[in-house]
C-alpha atoms as one frame of an Amber mdcrd trajectory, in Angstrom:
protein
   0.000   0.000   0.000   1.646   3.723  -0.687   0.813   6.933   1.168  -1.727
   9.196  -0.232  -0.351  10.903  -3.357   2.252   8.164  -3.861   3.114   5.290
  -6.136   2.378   2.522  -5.152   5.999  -0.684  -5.184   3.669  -2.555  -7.974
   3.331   0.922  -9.896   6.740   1.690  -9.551   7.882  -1.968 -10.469   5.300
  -2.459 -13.303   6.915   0.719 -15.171  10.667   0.145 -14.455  10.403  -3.311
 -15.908   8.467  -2.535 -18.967  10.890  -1.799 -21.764  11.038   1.661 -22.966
  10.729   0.128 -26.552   7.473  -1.499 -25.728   5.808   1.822 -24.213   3.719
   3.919 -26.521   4.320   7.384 -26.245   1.263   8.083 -23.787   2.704   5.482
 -21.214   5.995   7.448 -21.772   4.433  10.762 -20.914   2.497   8.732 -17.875
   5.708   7.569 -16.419   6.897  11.208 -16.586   4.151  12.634 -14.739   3.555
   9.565 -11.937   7.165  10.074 -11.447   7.460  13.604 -11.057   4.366  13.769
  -9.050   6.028  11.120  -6.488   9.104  12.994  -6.189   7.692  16.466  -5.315
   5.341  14.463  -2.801   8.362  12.521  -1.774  10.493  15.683  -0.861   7.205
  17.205   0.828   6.748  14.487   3.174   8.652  13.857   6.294  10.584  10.757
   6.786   8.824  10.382   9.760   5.076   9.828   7.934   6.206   7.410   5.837
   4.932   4.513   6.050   7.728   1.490   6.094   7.174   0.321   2.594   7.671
   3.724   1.183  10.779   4.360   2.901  11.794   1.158   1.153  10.491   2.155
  -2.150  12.648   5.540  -2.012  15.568   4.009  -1.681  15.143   1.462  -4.094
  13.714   4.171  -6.688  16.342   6.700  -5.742  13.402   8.796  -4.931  15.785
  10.904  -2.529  15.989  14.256  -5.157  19.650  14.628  -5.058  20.400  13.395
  -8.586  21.969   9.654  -8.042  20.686   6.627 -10.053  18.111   4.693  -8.743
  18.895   1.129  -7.850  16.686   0.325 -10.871  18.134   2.302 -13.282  21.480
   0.987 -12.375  20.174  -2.275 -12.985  18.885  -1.558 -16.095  21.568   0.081
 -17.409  23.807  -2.991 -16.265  21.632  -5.431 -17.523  21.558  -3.457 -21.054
  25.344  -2.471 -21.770  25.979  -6.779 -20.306  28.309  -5.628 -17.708
């Protein structure tokens, strides 16, 4: 379950595993705007009202607004250049 105003692990999951190739350009724009939308309401809440499993989904989405690669990017990327 995610806080109110965030995405939810699933959401999150659903659209990092998806290939980019595969999305049409209205899933491309959704991504965009889900993710944006978490962030800002990521930033605005305090650690302290998040719930457990959104703590955990920052950090594994790199949802912490100070420019580093998610864990899931850096998978991706990994897992597309074969390193």
């Amino acid at each position: 379950m995610s806080d109110t105003g965030r995405q939810s692990l699933t959401d999150k999951a659903g659209a990092a595993l998806k290939p980019d190739s595969e999305k049409s350009t209205t899933e491309h724009v959704g991504d965009s705007v889900k993710g944006t939308g978490d962030s800002i309401a990521s930033t605005f809440q305090p650690q302290s009202e998040k719930s457990t499993s959104q703590k955990v989904g920052d950090s594994v989405s790199g949802n912490s607004n100070n420019n580093d690669q998610s864990l899931l990017d850096k998978a991706k990327n990994a897992f597309s250049s074969g390193n």
